[in-house]
C-alpha positions as CSV (number, residue, x, y, z in Angstrom):
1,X,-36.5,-4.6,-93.8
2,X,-38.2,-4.7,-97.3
3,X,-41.7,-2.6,-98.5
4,X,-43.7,-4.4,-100.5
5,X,-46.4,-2.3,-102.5
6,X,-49.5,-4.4,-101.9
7,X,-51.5,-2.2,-104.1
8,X,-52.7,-2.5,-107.7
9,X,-52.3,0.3,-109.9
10,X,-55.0,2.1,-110.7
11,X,-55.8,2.8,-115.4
12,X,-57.8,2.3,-117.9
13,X,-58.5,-1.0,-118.5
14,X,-57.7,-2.3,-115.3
15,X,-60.7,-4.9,-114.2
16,X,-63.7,-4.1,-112.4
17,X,-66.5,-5.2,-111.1
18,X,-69.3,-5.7,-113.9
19,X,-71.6,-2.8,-114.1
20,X,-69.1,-0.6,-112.1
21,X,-68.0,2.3,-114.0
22,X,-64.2,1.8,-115.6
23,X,-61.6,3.7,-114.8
24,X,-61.4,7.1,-116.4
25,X,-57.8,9.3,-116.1
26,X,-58.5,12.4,-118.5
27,X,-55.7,14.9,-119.0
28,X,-57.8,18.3,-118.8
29,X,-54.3,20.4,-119.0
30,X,-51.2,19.8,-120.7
31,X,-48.0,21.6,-120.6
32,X,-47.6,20.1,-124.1
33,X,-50.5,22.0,-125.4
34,X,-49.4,24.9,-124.1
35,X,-50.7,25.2,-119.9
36,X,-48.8,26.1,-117.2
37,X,-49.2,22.7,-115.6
38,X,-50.4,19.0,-115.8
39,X,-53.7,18.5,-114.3
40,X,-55.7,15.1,-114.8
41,X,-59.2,14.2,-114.1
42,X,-60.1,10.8,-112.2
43,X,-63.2,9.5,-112.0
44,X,-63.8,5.5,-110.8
45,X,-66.0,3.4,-108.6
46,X,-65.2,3.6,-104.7
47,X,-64.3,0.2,-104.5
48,X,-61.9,0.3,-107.6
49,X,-58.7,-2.1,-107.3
50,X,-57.2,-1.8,-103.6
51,X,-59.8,-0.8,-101.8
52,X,-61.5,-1.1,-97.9
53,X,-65.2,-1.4,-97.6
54,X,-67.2,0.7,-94.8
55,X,-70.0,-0.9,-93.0
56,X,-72.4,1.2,-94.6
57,X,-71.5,-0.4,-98.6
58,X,-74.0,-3.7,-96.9
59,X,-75.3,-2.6,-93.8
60,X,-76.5,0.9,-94.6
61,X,-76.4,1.9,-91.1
62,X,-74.4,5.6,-92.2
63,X,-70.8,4.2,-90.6
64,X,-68.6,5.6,-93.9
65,X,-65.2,5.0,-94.5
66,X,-63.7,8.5,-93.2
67,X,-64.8,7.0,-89.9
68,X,-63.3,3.6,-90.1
69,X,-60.2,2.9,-87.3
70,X,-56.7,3.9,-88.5
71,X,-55.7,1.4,-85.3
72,X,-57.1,-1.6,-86.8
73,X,-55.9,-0.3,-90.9
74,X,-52.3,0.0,-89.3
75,X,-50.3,-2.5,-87.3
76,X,-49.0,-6.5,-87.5
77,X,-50.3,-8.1,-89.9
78,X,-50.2,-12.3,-90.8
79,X,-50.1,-13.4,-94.5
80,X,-51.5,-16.7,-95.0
81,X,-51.0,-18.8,-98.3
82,X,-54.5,-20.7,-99.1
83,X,-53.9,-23.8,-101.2
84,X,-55.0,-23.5,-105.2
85,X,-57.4,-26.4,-105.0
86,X,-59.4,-24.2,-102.7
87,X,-62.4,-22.8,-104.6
88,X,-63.9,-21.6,-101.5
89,X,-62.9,-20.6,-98.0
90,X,-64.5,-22.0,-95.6
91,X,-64.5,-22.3,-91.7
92,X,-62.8,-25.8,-92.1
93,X,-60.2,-24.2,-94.8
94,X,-59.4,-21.2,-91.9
95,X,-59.1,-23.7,-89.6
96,X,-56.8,-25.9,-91.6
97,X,-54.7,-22.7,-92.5
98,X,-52.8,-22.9,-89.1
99,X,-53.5,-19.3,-88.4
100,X,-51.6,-18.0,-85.2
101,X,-53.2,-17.6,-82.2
102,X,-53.4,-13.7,-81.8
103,X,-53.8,-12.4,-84.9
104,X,-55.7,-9.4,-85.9
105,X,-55.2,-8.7,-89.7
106,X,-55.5,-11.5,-91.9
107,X,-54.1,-10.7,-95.6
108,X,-55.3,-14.5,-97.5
109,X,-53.1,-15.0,-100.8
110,X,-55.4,-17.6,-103.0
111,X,-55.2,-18.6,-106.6
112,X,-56.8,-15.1,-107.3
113,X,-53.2,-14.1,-107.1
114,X,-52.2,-15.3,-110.7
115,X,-55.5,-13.2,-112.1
116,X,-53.7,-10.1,-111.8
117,X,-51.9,-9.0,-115.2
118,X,-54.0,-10.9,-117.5
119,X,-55.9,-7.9,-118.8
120,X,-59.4,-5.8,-117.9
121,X,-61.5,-9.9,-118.0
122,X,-63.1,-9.7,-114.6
123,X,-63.0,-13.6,-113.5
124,X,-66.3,-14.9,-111.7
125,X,-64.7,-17.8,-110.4
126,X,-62.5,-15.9,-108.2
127,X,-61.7,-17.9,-104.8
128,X,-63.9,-16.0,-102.0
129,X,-64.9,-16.7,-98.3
130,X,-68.2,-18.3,-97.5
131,X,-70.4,-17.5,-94.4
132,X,-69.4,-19.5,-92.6
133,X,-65.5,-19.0,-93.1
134,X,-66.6,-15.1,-92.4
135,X,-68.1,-16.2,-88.8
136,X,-65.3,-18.0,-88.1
137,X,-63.1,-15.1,-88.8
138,X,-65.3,-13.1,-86.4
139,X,-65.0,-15.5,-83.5
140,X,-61.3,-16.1,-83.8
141,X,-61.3,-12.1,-83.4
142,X,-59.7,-11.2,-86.6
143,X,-60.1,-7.6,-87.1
144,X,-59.1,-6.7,-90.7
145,X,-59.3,-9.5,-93.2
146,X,-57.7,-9.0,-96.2
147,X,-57.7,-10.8,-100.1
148,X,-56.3,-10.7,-103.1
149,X,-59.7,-10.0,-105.7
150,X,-62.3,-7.5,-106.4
151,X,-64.2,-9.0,-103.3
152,X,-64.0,-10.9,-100.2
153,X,-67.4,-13.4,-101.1
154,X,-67.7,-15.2,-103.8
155,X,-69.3,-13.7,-106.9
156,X,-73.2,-13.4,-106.6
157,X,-72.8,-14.6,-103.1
158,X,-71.8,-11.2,-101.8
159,X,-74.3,-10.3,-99.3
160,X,-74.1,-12.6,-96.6
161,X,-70.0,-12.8,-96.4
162,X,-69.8,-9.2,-96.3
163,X,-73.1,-8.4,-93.8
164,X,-71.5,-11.2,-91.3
165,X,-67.8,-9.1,-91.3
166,X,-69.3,-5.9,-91.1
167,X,-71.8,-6.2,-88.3
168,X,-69.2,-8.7,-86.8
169,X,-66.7,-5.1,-86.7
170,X,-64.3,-6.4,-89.1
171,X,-62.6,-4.1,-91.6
172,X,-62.3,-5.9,-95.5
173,X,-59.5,-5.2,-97.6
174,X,-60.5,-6.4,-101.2
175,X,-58.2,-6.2,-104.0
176,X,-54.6,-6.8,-102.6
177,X,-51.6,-8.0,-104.8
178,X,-49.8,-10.3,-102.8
179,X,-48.1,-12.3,-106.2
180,X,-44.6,-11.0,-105.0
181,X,-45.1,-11.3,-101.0
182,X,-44.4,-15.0,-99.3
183,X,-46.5,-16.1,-96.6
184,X,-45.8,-14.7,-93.0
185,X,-45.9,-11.3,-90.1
186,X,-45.6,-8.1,-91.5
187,X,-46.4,-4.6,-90.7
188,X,-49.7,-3.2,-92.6
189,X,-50.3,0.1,-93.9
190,X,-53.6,0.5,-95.5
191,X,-55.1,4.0,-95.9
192,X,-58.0,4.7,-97.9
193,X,-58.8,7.8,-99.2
194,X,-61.0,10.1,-96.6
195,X,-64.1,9.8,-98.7
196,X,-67.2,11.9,-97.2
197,X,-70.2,9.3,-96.6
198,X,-68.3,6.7,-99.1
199,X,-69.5,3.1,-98.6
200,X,-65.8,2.2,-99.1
201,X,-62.8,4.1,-101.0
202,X,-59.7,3.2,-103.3
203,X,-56.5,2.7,-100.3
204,X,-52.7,2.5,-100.9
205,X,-51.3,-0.9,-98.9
206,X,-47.8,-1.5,-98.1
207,X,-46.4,-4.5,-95.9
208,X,-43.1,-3.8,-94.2
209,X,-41.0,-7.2,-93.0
């Protein structure tokens, strides 16, 4: 059994979505300088690096991510590999992905894999699911989809992926690194942060297999 830290590690510098506030980690205390203690400020975007979207971030309908089902965040969990030619993911791409009967949570590893590491450049031409690849996913009863970029939809394309998933009760994962993971079942563990009426918050993911 191996742990495999799905999670990207949150600095200065790290990309984000344009017009999102960076990443800010301020030392406010140092025990170089003299305090008793270390103490560092964070302050960041709720949907910085690993994070899990609530309904309300595109439905506004006041369901926030402290409310969001640790049963669904939790459990078996099928890593797919998507092909690099595929630019977008479609409900004929899902189909083709031989995706097993049964499964719940659905972590896709794309070509948006090998953007991770290359600096704080946020890429537009990320690989993301269309609308009709996200009502696919809601019919075949997927209940957490997980991928490895800043978003699930591609970029200025966001509102009807994510509107189709949400209403459709499906939890999104965005911002996974999957580069060291191979395709197949593993245990999730994804637990955002318990946010007060947050649209989404940052979330440490672990597979276990």
């Amino acid at each position: 059994m191996k742990i495999y830290d799905i999670s990207l590690t949150m600095s200065p510098g790290m990309p984000v979505w344009p017009g999102d506030p960076p990443v800010a980690l301020t030392r406010v205390a140092s025990m170089d300088e003299g305090a008793h203690a270390n103490l560092t400020h964070l302050a960041c975007s709720a949907h910085t690096g690993t994070h899990v979207d609530a309904p309300h971030h595109f439905l506004n309908d006041r369901r926030t991510v402290e409310g969001l089902p640790l049963e669904v965040l939790t459990g078996p969990a099928c890593l797919v590999r998507i092909p690099d030619q595929v630019t977008l993911i479609t409900a004929a791409v899902l189909e083709a992905a031989a995706i097993p009967a049964g499964t719940e949570r659905l972590l896709l590893k794309t070509a948006n894999s090998a953007l991770w590491g290359q600096g704080a450049e946020f890429f537009t031409a990320f690989v993301g699911v269309s609308e009709d690849g996200a009502a696919w996913l809601v019919r075949s009863g997927i209940r957490l989809i997980g991928v490895d970029y800043l978003s699930v939809a591609p970029y200025k394309q966001g509102v009807p992926t994510h509107r189709a998933l949400l209403a459709g009760g499906v939890v999104i994962v965005e911002g996974l690194d999957l580069r060291a993971v191979e395709p197949g079942e593993y245990a999730l563990y994804c637990l955002p942060l318990k946010l007060a009426g947050s649209d989404g918050a940052p979330a440490r993911a672990i597979l276990v297999g």
